[in-house]
Structure formats: structure tokens, C-alpha cells
C-alpha positions in Angstrom: -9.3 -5.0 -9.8 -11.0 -2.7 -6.8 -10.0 -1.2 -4.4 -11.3 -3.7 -2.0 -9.0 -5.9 -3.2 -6.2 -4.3 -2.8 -6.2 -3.5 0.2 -7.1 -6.5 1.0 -4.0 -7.9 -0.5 -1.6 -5.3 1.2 -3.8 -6.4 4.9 -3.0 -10.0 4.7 0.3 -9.8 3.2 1.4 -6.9 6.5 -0.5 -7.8 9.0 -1.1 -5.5 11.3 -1.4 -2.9 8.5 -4.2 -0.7 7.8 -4.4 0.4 4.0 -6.8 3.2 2.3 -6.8 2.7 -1.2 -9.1 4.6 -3.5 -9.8 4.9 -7.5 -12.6 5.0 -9.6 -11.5 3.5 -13.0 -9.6 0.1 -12.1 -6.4 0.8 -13.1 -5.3 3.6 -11.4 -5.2 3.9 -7.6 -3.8 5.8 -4.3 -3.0 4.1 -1.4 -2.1 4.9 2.0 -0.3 2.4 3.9 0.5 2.5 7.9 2.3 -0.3 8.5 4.9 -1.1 11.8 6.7 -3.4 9.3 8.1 -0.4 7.7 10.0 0.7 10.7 14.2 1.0 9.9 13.0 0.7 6.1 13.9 3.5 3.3 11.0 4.4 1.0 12.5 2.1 -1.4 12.2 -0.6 1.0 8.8 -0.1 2.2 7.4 0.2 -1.4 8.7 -3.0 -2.6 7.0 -4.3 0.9 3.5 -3.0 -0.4 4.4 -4.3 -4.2 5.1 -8.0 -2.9 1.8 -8.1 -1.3 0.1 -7.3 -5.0 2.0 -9.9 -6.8 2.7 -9.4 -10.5 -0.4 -7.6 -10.6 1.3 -4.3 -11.8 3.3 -6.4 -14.5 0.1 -7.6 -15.5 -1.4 -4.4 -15.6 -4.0 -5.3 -13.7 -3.0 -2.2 -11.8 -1.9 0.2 -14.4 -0.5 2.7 -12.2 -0.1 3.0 -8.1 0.5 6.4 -6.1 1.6 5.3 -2.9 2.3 6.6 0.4 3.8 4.8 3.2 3.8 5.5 6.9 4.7 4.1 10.3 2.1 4.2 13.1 4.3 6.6 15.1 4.6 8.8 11.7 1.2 8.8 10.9 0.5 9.4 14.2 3.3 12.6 14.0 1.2 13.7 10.1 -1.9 13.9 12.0 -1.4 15.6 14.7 
């Protein structure tokens, strides 16, 4: 698995999204996820959003581990400013 893919995966599955994922050893990866889908969602929520869109891919361990970051447009807007 590369990073490509996965973000990719987490493109097509929230559409709309925009995802920067980045590792060097294909297993372990960070990803940053903007995503208007997460809107009213707890972390929980929007976490399990990015998860479905991977499949069974971390039961699989074809990703062995996944630090994730989720944002809405208007909050990553708010981080970056």
C-alpha cells in the first residue's frame, strides 16, 4: 500500500474531499483529511467516515497503523489562518 492509494481511497469514497497522506515504509501513515462530510460529526464519527473508505484494509494490516487528522473546510480554513 502507498500513499497514493490511500488517498485515493478516502477521494472517491468523500467526494469532495481533499486528503494528504504521507509515509515512507507502507504500513504506517499520516493523513489529513478536509472533508465537508464531516460537518455536525464528533471525531469518532468522522474517523470511522475515513476508515469505511479504506475497507478492511487496517484489519488486513495492509495499513498497520493510521495517525489521522480530520477537518472541515471552514476549520481548516480557521487552522490556517
Amino acid at each position: 500500500m502507498q500513499a497514493i492509494d490511500i488517498k485515493q481511497l478516502i477521494e472517491q469514497h468523500l467526494p469532495g474531499s481533499q486528503a494528504m497522506v504521507h509515509g515512507d515504509d507502507g504500513v504506517h501513515f499520516e493523513a489529513v483529511v478536509v472533508s465537508e462530510d464531516f460537518a455536525g460529526k464528533s471525531l469518532i464519527q468522522q474517523h470511522r467516515l475515513v476508515y469505511a473508505a479504506l475497507g478492511g484494509r487496517m484489519e488486513r494490516e495492509e495499513i498497520h497503523a493510521l495517525s489521522l487528522k480530520t477537518y472541515t473546510l471552514d476549520a481548516w480554513r480557521q487552522r490556517r489562518s
